[in-house]
C-alpha positions as CSV (number, residue, x, y, z in Angstrom):
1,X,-5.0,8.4,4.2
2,X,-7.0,10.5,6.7
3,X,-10.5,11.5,6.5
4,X,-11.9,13.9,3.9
5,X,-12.5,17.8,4.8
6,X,-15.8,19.5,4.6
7,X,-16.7,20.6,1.2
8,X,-15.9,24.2,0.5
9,X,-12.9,23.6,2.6
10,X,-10.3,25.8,1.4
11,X,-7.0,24.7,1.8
12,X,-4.2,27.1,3.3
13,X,-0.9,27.5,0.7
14,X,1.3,27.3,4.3
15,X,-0.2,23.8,4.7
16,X,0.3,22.6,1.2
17,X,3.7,23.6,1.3
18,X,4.2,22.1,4.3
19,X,2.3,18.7,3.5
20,X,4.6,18.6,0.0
21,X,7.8,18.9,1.5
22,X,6.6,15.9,4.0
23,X,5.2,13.6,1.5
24,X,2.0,14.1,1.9
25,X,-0.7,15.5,-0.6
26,X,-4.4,15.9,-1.0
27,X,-6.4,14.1,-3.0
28,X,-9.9,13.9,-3.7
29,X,-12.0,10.4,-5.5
30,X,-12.8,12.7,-8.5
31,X,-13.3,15.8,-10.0
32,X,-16.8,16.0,-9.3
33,X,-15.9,15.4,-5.3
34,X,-16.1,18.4,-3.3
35,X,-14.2,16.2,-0.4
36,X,-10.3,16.4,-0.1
37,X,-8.5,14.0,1.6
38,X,-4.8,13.5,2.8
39,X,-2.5,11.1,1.5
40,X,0.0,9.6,3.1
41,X,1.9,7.1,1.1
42,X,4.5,4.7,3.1
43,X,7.4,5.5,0.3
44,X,7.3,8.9,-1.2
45,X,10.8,10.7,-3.1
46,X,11.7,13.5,-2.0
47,X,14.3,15.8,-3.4
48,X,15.5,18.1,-0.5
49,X,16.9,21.5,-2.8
50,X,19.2,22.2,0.3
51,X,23.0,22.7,-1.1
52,X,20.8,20.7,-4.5
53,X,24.3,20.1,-6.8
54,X,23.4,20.0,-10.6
55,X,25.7,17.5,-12.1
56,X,28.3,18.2,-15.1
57,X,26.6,16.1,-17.4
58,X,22.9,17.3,-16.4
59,X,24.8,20.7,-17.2
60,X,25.6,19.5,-20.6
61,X,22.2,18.5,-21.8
62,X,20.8,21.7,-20.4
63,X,22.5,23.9,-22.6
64,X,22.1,21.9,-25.2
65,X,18.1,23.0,-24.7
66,X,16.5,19.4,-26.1
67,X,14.1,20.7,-23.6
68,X,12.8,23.7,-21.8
69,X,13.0,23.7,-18.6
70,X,11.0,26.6,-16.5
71,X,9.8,27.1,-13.2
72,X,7.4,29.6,-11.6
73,X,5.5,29.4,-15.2
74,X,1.6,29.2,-15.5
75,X,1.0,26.9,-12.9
76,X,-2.7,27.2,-13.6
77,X,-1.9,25.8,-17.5
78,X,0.5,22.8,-15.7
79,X,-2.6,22.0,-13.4
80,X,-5.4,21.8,-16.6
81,X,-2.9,20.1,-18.1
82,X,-3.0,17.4,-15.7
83,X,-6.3,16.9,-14.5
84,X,-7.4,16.6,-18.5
85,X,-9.3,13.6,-19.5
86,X,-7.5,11.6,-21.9
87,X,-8.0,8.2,-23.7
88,X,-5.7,6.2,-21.3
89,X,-7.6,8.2,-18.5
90,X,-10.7,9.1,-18.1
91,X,-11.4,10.8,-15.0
92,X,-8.9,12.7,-12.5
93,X,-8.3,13.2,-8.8
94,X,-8.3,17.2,-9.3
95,X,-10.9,18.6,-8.0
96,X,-11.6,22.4,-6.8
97,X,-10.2,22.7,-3.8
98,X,-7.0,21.2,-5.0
99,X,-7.0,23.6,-8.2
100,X,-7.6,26.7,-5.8
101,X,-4.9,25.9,-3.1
């Protein structure tokens, strides 16, 4: 982890981006925290989309549709959606700067 930014930091989309595709995201200790930090775990999944190959079988179930699968789509909606108290958790790392970058 590195050290927080300033509150009212905003943070640049380029940098996200960039952070994302490294590993690395921000984070901050709770809603309520106007502080964003860096985090920088030691084992992190990436899936590089480079010459990405969608198997036969992942093909298959797709057009079935037992799910939808979208992209681009109220990103705004998929962040409340996450950073929503719920029983099993009560409090979340979301906080404003992360919801406006």
């Amino acid at each position: 982890m590195t050290r927080p930014y300033a509150p009212g930091y905003r943070i640049p989309t380029d940098l996200l981006l960039k952070a994302y595709a490294s590993g690395v995201f921000p984070m901050a200790e709770s809603a309520g925290d106007p502080e964003v930090f860096w985090v920088r775990p030691e084992k992190r999944g990436i899936i590089p989309l480079e010459g990405f190959h969608t198997p036969k079988s992942l093909q298959k179930t797709i057009r079935r549709h037992p799910f939808d699968i979208r992209f681009d789509f109220d990103f705004e909606a998929t962040i409340d959606g996450c950073a929503e108290k719920r029983e099993e958790r009560r409090s979340t790392w979301i906080n404003a700067p992360i919801r406006e970058a």
